[in-house]
ZADO-1210 file (C-alpha; in nm, 4 decimals, padded with zeros to 6 digits):
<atoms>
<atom x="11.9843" y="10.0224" z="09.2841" code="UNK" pos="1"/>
<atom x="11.7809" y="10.2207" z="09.5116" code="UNK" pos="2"/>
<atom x="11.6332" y="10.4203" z="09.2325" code="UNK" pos="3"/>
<atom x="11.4988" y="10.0763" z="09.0170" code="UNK" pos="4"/>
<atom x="11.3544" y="09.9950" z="09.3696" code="UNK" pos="5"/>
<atom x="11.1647" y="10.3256" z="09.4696" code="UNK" pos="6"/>
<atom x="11.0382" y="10.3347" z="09.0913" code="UNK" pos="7"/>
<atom x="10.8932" y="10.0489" z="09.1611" code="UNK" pos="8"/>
<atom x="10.7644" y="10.0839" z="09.4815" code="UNK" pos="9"/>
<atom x="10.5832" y="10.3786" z="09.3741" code="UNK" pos="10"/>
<atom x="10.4377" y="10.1584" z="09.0761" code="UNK" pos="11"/>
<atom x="10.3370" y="09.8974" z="09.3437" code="UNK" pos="12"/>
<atom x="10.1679" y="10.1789" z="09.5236" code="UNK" pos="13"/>
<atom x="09.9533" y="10.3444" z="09.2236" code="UNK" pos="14"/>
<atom x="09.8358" y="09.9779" z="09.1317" code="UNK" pos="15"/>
<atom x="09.7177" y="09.8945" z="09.5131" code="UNK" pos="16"/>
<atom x="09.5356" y="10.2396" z="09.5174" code="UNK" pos="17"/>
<atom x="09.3769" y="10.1513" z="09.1598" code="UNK" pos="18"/>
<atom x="09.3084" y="09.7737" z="09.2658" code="UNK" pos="19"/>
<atom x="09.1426" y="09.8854" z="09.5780" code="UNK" pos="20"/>
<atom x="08.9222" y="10.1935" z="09.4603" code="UNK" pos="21"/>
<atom x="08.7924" y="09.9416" z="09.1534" code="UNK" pos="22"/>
<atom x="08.6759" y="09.7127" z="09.4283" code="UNK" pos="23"/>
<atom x="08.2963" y="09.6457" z="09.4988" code="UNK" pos="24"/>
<atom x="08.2089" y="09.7414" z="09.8046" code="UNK" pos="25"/>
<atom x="08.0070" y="09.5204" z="10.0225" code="UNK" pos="26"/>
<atom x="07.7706" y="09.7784" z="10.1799" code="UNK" pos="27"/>
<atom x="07.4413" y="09.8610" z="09.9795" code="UNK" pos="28"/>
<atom x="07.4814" y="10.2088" z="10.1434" code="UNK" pos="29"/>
<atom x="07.1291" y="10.4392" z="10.0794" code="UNK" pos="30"/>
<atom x="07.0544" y="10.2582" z="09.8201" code="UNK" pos="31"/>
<atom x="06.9084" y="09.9248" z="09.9946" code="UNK" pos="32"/>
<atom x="06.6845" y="10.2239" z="10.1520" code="UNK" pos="33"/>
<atom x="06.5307" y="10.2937" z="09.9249" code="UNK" pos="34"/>
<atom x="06.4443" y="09.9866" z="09.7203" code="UNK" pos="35"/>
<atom x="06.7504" y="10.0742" z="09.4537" code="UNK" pos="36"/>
<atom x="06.8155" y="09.7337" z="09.2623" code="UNK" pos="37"/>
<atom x="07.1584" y="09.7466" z="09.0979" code="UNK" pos="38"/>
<atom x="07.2035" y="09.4332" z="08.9013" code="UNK" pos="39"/>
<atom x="07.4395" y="09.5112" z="08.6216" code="UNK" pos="40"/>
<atom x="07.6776" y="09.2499" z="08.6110" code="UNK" pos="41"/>
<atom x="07.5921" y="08.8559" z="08.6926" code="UNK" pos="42"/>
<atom x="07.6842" y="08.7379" z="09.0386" code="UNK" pos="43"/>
<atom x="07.9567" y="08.5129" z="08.9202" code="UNK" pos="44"/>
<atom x="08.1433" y="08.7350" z="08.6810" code="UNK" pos="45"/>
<atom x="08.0994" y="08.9754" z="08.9342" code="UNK" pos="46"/>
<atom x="08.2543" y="08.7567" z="09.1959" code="UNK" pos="47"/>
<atom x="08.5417" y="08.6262" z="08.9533" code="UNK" pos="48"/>
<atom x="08.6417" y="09.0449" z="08.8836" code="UNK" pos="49"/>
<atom x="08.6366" y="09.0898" z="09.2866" code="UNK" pos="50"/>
<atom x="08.8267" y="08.7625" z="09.3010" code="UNK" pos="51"/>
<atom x="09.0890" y="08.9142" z="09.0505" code="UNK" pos="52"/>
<atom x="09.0842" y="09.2765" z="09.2210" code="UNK" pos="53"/>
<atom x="09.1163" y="09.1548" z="09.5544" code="UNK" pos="54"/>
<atom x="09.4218" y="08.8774" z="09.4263" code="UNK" pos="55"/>
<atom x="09.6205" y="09.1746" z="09.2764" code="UNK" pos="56"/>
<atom x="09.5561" y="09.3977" z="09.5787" code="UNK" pos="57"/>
<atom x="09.7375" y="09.1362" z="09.7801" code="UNK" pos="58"/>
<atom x="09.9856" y="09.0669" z="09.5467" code="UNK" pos="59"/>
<atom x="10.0716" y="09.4630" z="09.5341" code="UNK" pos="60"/>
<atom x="10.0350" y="09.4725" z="09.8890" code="UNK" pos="61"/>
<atom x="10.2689" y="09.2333" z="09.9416" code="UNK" pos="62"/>
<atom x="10.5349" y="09.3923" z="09.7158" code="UNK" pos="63"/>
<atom x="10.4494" y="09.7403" z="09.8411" code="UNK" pos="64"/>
<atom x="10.5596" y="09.6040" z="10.2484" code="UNK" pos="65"/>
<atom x="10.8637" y="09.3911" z="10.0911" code="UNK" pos="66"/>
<atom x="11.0260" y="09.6773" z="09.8909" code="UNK" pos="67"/>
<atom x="10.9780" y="09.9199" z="10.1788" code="UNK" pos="68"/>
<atom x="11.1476" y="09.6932" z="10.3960" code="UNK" pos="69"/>
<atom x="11.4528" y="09.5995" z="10.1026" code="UNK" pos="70"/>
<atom x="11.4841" y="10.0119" z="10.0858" code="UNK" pos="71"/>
<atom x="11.5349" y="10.0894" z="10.4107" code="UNK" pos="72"/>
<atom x="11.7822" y="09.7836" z="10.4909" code="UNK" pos="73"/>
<atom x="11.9634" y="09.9463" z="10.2142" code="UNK" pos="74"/>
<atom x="11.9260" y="10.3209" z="10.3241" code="UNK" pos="75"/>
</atoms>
């Protein structure tokens, strides 16, 4: 049993790091110095990926803090 669970709490905790590295960031960084216009993607689908991203970071988040307390009740 505590093998299924640290497999996947160490699942949980490569998909928070991917979630949160594919995240937008929110700071325009040197770029809004110098005039840099980066306008790839529409604002909404934009907004509906960082809705998704940040959804499954809490989601693995949540798992990640649940598991870790289930493993060491059991250890």
């Amino acid at each position: 049993m505590t093998v299924v669970i640290s497999i996947v709490l160490v699942l949980a905790a490569l998909f928070l790091i991917v979630t949160i590295l594919l995240q937008s960031s929110n700071a325009r960084g040197l770029g809004a110095i110098a005039g840099e216009v980066t306008a790839n993607m529409s604002k909404a689908k934009a907004a509906s990926v960082d809705a998704k991203l940040a959804l499954g970071t809490k989601i693995a988040a949540a798992l990640f803090v649940v598991l870790s307390l289930v493993l060491w009740m059991i250890g």
